[in-house]
N, C-alpha and C positions, 0 to 999 in steps of 0.2 A: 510322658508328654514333653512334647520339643519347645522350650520356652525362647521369646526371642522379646529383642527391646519394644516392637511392637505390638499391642494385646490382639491376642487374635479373638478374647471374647467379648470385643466391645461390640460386634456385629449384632449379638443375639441379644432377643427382648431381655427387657429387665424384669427379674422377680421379686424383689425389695429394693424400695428407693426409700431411701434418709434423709433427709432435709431438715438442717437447723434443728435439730431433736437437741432438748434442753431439760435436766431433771436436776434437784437440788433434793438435797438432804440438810435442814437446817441452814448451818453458814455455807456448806459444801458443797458446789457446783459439783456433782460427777460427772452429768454430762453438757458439754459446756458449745453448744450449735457443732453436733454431729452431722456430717455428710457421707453420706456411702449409699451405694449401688452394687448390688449383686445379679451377676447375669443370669440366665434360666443354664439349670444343667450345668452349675460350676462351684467350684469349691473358690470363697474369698477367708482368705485366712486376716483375723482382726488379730495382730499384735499388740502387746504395752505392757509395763511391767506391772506387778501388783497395785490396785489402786488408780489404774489407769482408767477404768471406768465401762470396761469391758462388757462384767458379767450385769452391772445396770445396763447396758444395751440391750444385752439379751432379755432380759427382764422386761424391757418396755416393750420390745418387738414381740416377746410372747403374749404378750396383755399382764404380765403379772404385776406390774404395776404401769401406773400413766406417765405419762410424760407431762413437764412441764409446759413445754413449749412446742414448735415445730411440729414436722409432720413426717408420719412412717406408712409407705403401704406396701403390703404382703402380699403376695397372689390375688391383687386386684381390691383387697380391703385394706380399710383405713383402721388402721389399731386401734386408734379411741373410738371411732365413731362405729366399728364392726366387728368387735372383739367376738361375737359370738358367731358368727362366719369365720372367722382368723382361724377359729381355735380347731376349726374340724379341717384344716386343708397344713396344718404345722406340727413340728414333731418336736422335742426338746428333750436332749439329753445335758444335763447339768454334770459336775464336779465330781458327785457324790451319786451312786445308784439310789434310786427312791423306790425301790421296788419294796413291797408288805411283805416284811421275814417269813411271817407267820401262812401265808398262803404258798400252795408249789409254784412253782415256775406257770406252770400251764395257767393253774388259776388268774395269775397277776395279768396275762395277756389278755384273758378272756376277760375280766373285768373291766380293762383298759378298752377292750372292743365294744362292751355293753356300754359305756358311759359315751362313748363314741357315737350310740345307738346302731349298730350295726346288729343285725339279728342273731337269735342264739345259734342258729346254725354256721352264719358267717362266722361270729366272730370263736366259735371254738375251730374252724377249717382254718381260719388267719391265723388262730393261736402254734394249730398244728404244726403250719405251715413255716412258720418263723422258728419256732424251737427247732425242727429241721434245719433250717438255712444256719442258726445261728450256734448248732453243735449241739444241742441244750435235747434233745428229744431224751435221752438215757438220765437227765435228772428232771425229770419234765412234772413227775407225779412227790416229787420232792418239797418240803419246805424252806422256801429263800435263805433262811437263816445256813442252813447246812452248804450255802452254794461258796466254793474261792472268790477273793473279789475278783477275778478276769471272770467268771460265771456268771455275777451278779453284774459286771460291768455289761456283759453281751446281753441278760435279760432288759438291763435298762434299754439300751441300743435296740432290740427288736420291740420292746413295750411304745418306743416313739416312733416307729414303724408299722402299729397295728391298723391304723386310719388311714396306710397308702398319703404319708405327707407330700406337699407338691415342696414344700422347703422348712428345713431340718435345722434346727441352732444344733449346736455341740460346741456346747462352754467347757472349755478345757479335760473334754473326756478320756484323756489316758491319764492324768495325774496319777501316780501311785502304780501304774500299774507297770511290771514286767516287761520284759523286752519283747519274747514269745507273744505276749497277751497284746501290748500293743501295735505290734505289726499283723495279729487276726482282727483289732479294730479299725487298724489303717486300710488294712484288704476291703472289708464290709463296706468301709464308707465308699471308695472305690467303684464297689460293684454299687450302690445306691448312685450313684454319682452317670455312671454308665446305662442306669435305667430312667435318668432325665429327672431326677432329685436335685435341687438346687439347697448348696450346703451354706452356712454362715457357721467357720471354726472359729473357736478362741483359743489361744495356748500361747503361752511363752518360750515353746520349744522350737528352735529353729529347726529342725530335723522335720520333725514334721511337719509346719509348714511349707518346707521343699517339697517334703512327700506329697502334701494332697494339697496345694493351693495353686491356683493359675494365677489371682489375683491377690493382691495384701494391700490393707490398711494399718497403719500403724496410730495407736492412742496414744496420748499420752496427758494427764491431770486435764482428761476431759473433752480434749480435742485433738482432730486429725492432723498431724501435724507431718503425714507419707501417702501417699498411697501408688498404684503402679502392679507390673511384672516383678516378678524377682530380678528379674537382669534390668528392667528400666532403676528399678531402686539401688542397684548395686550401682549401676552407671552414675545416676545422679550424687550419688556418696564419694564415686571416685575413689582411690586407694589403687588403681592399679599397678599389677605386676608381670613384668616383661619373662619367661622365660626363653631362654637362648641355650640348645645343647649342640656344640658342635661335633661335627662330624667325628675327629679326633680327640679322641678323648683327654693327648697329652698340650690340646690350646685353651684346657678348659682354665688353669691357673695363670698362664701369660695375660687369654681374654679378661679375667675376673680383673689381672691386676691394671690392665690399661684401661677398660673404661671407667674404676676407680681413679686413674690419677687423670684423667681427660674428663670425665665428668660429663658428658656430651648433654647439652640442654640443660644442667642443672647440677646444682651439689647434692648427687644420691651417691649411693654405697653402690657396690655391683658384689654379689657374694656369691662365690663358688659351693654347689652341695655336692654330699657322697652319691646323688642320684645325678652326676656329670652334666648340669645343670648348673648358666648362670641364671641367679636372680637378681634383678633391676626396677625396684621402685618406681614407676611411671607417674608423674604429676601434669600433664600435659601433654598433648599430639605432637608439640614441638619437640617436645623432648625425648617422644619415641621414634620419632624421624630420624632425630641426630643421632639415637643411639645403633638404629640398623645401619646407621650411614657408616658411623665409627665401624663399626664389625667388618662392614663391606668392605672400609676403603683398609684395614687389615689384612683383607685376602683370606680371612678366616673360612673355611666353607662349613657350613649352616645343619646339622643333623635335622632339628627341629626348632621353631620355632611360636609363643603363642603369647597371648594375654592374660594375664587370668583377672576372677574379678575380685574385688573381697567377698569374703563370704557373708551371709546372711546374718552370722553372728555377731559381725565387724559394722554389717550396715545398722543393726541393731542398737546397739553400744553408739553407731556415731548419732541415731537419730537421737535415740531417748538419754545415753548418760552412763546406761548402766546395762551390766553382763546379762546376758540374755540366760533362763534358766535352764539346769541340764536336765534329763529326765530321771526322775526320781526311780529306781527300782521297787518294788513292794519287796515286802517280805514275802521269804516261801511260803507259798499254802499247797494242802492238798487237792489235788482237785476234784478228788471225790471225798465225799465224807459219809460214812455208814451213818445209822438211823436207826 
């Protein structure tokens, strides 16, 4: 997807609006008059570091707890006031798989379909149906317990998929998982995403919110304190960086060292790399002005030149404080396990 400063999905209806949403725990405000908007058919990725107040979001907008304050509505229902409308049109994948060890794979879907009320016939043809899309048909007559967690991560992912949801939480759902495993759950959301599923992620992982967000929120101790494009928020953060490769590669230490001691717009650094590349700290329009101007009026001729923005990590760190988290690998498991 081509991301620009401008959203290109503010056009389409809204599928979750957030308003002033307010829950306490005791002395602790987690959510502290939340706003957000999620559009139909798009992935908004909610940021914030531990304790930010995230997975209470999730929690309110599933019904599984009330909210204090404010108001939240879902595919046309009011959380509190329609929680039992809510629950048959949303899907929710949490943290941890919740799926029952003790039943196969199959069983756990088909169960999820009956509570659904979908009939016995539907919901074992959906049960079918999903264990196929989701790899799972060859451990299907298996008990959960015997499943790797990327197994039991994908049964979770298709058990919140058995009701046909029109919009899908996934509260930090690769935690723990493999590199392999979590680029088959970035695919799936993807293809769900493509079929007009409207997603609310949570994760602290920048990478993947690159991968699958059009839009981001960012928390922090309770309140939105970002939100935007990845490139609108990278803009607003500011940090840019000028690269300049000339054409010849023997002006790349002359260029490095003049607009170091000229300083064009401003007192930055200009630093030469082994990829024949200057780099140039940008603070200001004025000051990238001056600095194409310097190169110019050098007679330098110009290989390449571009912007770049800081990365997601950088905007992270500048909104909240603090390092954005890496992804955790699992330990190895087998992917199958005998019986």
């Amino acid at each position: 997807m081509t991301r620009t400063d401008k959203n290109p999905e503010s056009g389409r209806p809204v599928a979750v609006s957030v308003r002033g949403l307010v829950k306490h725990f005791g002395e602790t405000k987690a959510l502290d008059g939340v706003d957000l908007d999620v559009h139909e058919g798009t992935v908004l990725g909610v940021l914030g570091p531990n304790g930010a107040g995230k997975t209470t979001l999730v929690r309110c907008l599933s019904t599984l707890i009330t909210p204090d304050a404010g108001q939240a509505v879902v595919a046309g229902y009011d959380v509190v006031r329609q929680p039992r409308q809510l629950r048959r049109v949303i899907g929710l994948t949490g943290q941890y798989a919740s799926v029952d060890e003790k039943l196969s794979g199959r069983e756990n879907l088909y169960l999820i379909g009956r509570l659904l009320d979908l009939s016995r016939k539907e919901a074992r043809s959906r049960a079918d149906a999903l264990l196929e899309r989701f790899s799972l048909t060859d451990a299907a007559t298996r008990p959960a317990r015997t499943y790797s967690g990327g197994m039991r991560r994908r049964l979770d992912l298709a058990a919140s998929m058995i009701g046909r949801p029109h919009v899908l939480y996934l509260d930090e759902p690769t935690t723990g998982l493999d590199p392999r495993t979590r680029n088959e759950v970035w695919a799936e959301v993807t293809h769900m995403v493509r079929e007009g599923v409207t997603v609310l992620l949570t994760t602290q992982y920048m990478e993947e919110a690159e991968q699958l967000a059009s839009e981001l929120t960012v928390i922090d101790r309770g309140r939105v304190i970002a939100n935007g494009g990845i490139d609108e928020l990278k803009a607003k953060v500011g940090g840019r960086t000028l690269r300049i490769r000339p054409a010849d590669p023997l002006q790349l230490h002359p260029l490095a060292q003049a607009l170091e001691q000229h300083r064009p717009g401003g007192p930055v650094p200009a630093v030469p790399t082994e990829s024949g590349e200057v780099l140039v700290p940008i603070v200001s329009d004025d000051q990238l002005t001056a600095v194409v101007a310097e190169v110019t009026a050098r007679g330098v001729t110009i290989g390449s030149i571009s912007v770049e923005l800081p990365s997601l990590d950088e905007v992270f760190l500048s909104l909240t404080g603090e390092k954005a988290s890496a992804p955790q690998q699992a330990a190895p498991e087998l992917e199958e396990v005998a019986v």
